[in-house]
N, C-alpha and C positions, 0 to 999 in steps of 0.2 A: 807888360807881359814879362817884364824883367831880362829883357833879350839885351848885346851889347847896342844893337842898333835897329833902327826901321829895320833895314833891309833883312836882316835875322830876321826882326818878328814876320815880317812877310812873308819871308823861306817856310816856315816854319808853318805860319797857318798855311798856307797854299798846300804843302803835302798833309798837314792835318786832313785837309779837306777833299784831299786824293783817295786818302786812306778811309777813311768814314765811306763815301762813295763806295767805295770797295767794299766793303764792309758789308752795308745795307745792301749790295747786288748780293753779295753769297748770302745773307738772309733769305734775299724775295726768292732766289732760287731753292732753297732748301723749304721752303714754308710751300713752295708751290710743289715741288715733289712731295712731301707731306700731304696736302691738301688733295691733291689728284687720288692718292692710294689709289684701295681698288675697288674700282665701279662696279664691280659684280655683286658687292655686298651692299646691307642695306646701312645709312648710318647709324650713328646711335638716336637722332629725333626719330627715326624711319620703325627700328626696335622700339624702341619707348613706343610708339602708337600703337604699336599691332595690337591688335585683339586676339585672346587666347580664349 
């Protein structure tokens, strides 16, 4: 990894892998706000079907 020693490269990925985590949480949470919008409307497969 190019670090001076194990012990670096281990600091190093353990918060890497802090941060990713973190990361991917504010994802799922922003995709799930997203996703929920609003139920009073119909989606867009829901449109597409109607018949006119």
């Amino acid at each position: 990894m190019g670090h001076a020693s194990t012990r670096a490269a281990l600091i190093y990925q353990h918060a890497t892998q802090d941060r990713d985590r973190a990361i991917a949480q504010a994802f799922g949470e922003a995709f799930k706000v997203a996703l929920d919008g609003n139920k009073d409307e119909p989606s867009g497969t829901q449109r597409a079907r109607k018949i006119y």
